[in-house]
C-alpha positions in Angstrom: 224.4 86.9 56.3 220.7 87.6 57.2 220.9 91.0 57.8 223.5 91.9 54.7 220.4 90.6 52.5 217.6 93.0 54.4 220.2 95.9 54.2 220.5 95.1 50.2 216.2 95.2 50.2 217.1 98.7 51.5 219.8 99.9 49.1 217.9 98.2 46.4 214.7 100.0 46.7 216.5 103.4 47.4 218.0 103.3 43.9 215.0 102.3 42.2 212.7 105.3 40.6 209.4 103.5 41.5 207.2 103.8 44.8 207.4 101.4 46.7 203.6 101.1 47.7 202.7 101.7 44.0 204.8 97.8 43.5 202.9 94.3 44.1 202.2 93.5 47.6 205.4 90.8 47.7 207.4 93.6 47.3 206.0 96.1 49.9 205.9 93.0 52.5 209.9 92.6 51.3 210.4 95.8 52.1 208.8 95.8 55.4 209.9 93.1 56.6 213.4 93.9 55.5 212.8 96.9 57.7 211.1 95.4 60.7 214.7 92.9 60.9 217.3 96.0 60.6 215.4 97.4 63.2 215.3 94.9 65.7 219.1 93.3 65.4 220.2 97.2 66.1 217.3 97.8 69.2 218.6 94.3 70.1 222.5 94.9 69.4 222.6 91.6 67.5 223.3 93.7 64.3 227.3 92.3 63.4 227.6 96.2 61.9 225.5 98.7 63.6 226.9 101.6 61.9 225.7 100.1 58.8 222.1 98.9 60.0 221.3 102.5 61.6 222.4 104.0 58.3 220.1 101.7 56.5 217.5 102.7 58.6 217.9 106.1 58.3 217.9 105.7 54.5 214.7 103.8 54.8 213.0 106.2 57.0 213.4 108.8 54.8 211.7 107.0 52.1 208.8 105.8 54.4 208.3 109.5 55.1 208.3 109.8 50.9 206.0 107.1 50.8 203.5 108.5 52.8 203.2 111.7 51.2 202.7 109.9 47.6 200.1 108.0 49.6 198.5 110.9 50.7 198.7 112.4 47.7 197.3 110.2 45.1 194.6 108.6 47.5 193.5 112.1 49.4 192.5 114.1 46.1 189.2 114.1 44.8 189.3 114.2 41.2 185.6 116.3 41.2 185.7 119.7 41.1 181.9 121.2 40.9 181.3 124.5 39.1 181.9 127.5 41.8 179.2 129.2 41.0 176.8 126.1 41.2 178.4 124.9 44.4 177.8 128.8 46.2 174.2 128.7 45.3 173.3 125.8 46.5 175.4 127.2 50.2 173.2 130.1 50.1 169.9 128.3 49.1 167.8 128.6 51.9 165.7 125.2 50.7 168.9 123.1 50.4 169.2 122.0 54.0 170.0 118.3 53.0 173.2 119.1 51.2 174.4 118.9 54.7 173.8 115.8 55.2 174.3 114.6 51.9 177.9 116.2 51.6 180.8 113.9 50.8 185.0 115.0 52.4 186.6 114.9 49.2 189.7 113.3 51.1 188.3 110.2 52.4 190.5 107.3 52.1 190.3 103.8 51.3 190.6 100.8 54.3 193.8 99.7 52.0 195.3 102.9 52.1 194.7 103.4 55.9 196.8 100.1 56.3 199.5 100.5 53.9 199.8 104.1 56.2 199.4 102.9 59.3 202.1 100.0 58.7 204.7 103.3 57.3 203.7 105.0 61.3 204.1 101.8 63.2 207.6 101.4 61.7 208.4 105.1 62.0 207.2 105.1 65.2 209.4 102.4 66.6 212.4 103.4 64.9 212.3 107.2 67.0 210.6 108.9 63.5 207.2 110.0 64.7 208.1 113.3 64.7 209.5 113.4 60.9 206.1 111.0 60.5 203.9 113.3 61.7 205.1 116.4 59.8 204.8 114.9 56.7 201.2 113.5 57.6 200.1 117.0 58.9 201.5 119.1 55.8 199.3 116.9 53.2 196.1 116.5 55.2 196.4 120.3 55.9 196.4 120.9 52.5 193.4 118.5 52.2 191.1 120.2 55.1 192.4 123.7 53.3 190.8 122.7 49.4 187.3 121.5 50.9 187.3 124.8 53.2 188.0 127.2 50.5 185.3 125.4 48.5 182.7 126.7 51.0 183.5 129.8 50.4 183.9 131.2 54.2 183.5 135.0 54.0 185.8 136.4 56.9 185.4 140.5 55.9 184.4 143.5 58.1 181.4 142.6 58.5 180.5 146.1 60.2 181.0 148.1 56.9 179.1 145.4 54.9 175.0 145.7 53.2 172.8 143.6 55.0 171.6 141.8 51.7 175.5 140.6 51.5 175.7 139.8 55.1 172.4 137.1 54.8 173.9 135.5 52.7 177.7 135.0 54.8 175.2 134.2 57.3 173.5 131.6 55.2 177.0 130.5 53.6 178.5 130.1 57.6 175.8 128.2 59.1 176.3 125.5 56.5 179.6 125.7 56.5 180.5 125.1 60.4 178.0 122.1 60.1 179.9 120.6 57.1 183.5 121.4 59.0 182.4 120.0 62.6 180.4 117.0 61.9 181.9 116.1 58.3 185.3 117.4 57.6 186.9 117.8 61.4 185.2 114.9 62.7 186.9 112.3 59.8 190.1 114.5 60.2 189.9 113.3 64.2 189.0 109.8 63.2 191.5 108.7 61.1 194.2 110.5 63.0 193.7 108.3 66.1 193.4 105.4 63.8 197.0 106.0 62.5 198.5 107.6 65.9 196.6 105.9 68.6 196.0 110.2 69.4 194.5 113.2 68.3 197.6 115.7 68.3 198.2 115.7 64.4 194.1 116.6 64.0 194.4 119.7 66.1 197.4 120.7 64.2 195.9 120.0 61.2 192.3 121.4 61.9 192.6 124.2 64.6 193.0 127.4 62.1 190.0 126.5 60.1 188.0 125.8 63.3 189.1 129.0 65.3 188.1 131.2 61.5 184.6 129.8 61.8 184.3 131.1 65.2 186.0 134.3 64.8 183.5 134.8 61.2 180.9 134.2 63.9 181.8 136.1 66.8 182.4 139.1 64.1 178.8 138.5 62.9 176.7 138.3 66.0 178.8 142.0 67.0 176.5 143.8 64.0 174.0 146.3 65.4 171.3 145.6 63.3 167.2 146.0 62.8 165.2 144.1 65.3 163.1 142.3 62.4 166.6 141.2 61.2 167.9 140.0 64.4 165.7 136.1 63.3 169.3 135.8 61.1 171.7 136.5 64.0 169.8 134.0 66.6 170.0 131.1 63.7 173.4 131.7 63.6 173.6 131.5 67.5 171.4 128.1 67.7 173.8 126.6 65.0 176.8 127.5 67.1 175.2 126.4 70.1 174.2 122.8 68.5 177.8 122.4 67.2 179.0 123.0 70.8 179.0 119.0 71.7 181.6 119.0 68.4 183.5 121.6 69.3 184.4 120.0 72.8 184.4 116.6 71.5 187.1 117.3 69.1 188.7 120.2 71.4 187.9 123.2 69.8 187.2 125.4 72.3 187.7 125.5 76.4 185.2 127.2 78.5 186.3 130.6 78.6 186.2 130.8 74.8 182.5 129.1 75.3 181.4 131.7 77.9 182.6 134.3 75.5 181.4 133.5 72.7 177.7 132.9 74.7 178.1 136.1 76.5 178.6 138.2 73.1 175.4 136.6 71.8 173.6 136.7 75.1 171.9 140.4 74.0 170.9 138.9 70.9 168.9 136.3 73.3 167.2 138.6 75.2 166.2 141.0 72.3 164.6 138.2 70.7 162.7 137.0 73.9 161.2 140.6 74.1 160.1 140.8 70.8 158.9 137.2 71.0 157.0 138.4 73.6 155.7 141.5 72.5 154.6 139.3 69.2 152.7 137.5 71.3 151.0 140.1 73.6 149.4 141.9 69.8 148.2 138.0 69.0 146.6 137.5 71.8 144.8 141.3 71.8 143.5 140.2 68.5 140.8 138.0 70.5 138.9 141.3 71.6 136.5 142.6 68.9 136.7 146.3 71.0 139.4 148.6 69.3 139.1 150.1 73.3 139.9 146.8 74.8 142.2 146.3 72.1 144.2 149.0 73.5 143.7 148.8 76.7 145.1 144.9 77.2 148.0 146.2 75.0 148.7 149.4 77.4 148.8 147.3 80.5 151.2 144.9 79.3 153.9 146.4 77.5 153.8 149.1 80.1 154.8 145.9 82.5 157.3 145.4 80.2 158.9 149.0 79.7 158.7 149.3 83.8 161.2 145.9 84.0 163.2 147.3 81.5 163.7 150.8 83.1 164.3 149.3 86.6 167.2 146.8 85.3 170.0 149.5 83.6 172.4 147.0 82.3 168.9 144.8 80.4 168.1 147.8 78.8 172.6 148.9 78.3 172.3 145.1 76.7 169.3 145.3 74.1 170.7 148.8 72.9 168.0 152.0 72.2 166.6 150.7 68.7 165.2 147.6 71.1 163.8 149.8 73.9 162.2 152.4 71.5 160.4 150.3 70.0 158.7 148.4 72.4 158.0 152.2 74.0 156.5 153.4 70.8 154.2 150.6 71.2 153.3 151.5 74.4 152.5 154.7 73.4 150.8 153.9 70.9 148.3 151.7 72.8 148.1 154.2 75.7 147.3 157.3 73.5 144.9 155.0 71.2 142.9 154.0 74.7 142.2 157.5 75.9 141.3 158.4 72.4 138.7 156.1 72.4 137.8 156.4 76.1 137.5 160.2 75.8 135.1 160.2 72.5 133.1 158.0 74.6 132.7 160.3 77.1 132.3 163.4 75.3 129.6 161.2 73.6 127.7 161.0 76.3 128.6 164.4 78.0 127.5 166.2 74.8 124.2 164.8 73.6 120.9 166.5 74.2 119.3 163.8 76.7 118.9 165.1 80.3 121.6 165.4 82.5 120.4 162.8 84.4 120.2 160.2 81.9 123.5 161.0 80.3 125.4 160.6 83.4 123.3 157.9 84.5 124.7 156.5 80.6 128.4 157.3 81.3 128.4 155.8 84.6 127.0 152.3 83.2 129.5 152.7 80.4 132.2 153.3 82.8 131.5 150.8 85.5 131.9 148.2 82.2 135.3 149.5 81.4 138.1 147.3 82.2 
C-alpha cells in the first residue's frame, strides 16, 4: 500500500547516517512528501494503521528538529574571525563612523536555506511540533546573536568606580554597539523569524537579554556624576539611545514606562547641557564688545538672570547637582567683581586727579551717564 511505502521513506532515512538536507534535492522532496502523506491519512483517519503512521511521524519529527539544527549550524557560522584587538580599535576609533553601516551579521543565511527551513516549520507546525520547532530554532540563533555580541566587546562593569579615560572609551564601544545590535543584528533576527513563523515570539526570546544589557550598560552610564566639560560624552550617548528608540519599539524592546525611565534618568544630563550651552554662548556673544567694562557688565546681567531662575526653581537646581550651579555662580562672580573693578578705577580716576573739582565731576558725570 501507498502509505506502507511513505512509512518505509521514514524508516529508511532514520537508519541512514547522512542528513537528510545535506542529500540531492530528489531525496529531500522524497522525504517530504513521504511526510506531508503520513500526515494527512492520520489528520484524515484514512491511515489503515494509525498507531503506526503517528509513530512514524513522531520518528520523523524528531529528525526534522535534527535537521534544523545542522541547518542552522553549518549555514549560520561565519567562518571569519577578525583579530580582537583590530576589531576593538576600530569600535573605539572615533573617525570610524562608517563601520556601522558597513558591518555585515555574521549569521545571515542563504534564500535556499530559508526554504529548506521554512518547509522543516511548515511540517512541524502542522503535525502539533512548533513548540519542539521553536526550541531548537531559538537555542542555535541564540547562540548566533551571543558570538556577534561578544565580538563588540559590551563592557557591563561598575561603572561608578571606573577612570574616566576607560569609561570614554565603553562610551565609544556602546554607542556603536547598540547601533550595530538594533538596526543590523536584532532587526535581521526579527526578519527572518516572521519569515519562518509568520511571528516574532522566537526573536524576543532569542534577542531580549542582549537588548535589555545595552540598556542597563546605558542607564548605568548616564548615573556617573561627572565634570561638566565631560558631560558632551554622556549626551552622545543619550542622542544615540534616543535615535534607536523607533527600533526599540519597532522590534518591542521596551514599553513606555521603561522609555520614561530611561528619559527621566538622562533628563538632568539635558538640562546641564542646555545651561552650559547657554552660558557658551552668552561669553561668545560678549566677545563683540572691545570694553573689558562692558565685557563684564553684559556678562553680570545675564548669568545673574540665569543663577536667579536657578535659585527660585529647587528641584532645577536638586537636578543639575552643586558642581553645575557653582560654576555658572563663579562666573557670575567673576563678571560682577571684574565690572566694579573696572568701574571703581574709573572713578577714583577721575576723583583723584589734580583738575578742578568742577571739571572732574563734570568728567565723572559724562563718563557715568555713558555707562550701561
Amino acid at each position: 500500500m501507498e502509505l506502507d511505502s511513505e512509512i518505509e521513506v521514514i524508516s529508511r532515512r532514520s537508519s541512514a547516517n547522512s542528513c537528510i538536507f545535506s542529500s540531492n534535492r530528489h531525496e529531500i522532496d522524497q522525504f517530504l512528501q513521504a511526510v506531508d502523506q503520513i500526515q494527512c491519512s492520520i489528520a484524515s483517519g484514512t491511515a489503515h494503521d494509525q498507531i503506526r503512521a503517528k509513530s512514524a511521524i513522531q520518528i520523523a519529527m524528531a529528525m526534522l528538529a535534527d535537521e534544523m539544527r545542522n541547518l542552522l549550524k553549518i549555514n549560520g557560522r561565519s567562518t571569519h574571525n577578525p583579530d580582537s584587538t583590530t576589531y576593538s580599535s576600530t569600535m573605539t576609533d572615533t573617525a570610524s563612523n562608517t563601520y556601522v553601516d558597513d558591518y555585515e551579521y555574521d549569521s545571515v543565511l542563504s534564500v535556499a536555506v530559508i526554504d529548506d527551513l521554512r518547509s522543516i516549520v511548515n511540517r512541524m507546525s502542522g503535525a502539533g511540533y512548533l513548540s519542539d520547532c521553536k526550541k531548537a530554532y531559538v537555542s542555535d540563533r541564540k547562540r548566533c546573536v551571543d558570538a556577534s555580541y561578544q565580538k563588540l566587546d559590551v563592557q557591563s562593569n561598575d561603572a561608578r568606580t571606573m577612570e574616566w579615560n576607560m569609561l570614554e572609551v565603553i562610551i565609544k564601544v556602546w554607542m556603536k554597539s547598540a547601533k550595530i545590535c538594533f538596526r543590523k543584528i536584532f532587526a535581521y533576527e526579527k526578519q527572518l523569524c516572521v519569515k519562518l513563523f509568520g511571528d516574532d515570539d522566537c526573536f524576543l526570546e532569542i534577542c531580549n537579554d542582549y537588548a535589555f544589557q545595552l540598556i542597563e550598560v546605558a542607564s548605568n552610564l548616564c548615573c556617573i556624576r561627572t565634570a561638566s566639560e565631560r558631560l558632551f560624552a554622556i549626551l552622545e550617548l543619550y542622542k544615540t539611545f534616543s535615535d534607536l528608540l523607533p527600533q526599540m519599539n519597532i522590534h518591542n524592546h521596551l514599553d513606555q514606562r521603561q522609555i520614561r525611565c530611561f528619559l527621566n534618568l538622562l533628563l538632568p544630563f539635558h538640562v546641564v547641557w542646555i545651561i552650559m550651552c547657554l552660558v557658551s554662548r552668552l561669553e561668545d556673544e560678549a566677545k563683540v564688545y572691545k570694553n573689558a567694562s562692558d565685557v563684564n557688565f553684559y556678562l553680570m546681567n545675564n548669568l545673574f538672570y540665569i543663577v536667579k531662575k536657578m535659585n527660585e526653581k529647587p528641584e532645577v537646581k536638586e537636578m543639575i547637582g552643586d558642581e553645575c550651579f557653582e560654576k555658572v555662580s563663579s562666573k557670575f562672580d567673576h563678571a560682577k567683581a571684574e565690572y566694579m573693578r573696572l568701574s571703581l578705577e574709573k572713578i577714583l580716576r577721575f576723583l583723584g586727579n589734580n583738575r578742578p573739582l568742577q571739571k572732574r565731576i563734570k568728567g565723572f558725570n559724562a563718563e557715568f551717564n555713558n555707562r550701561p
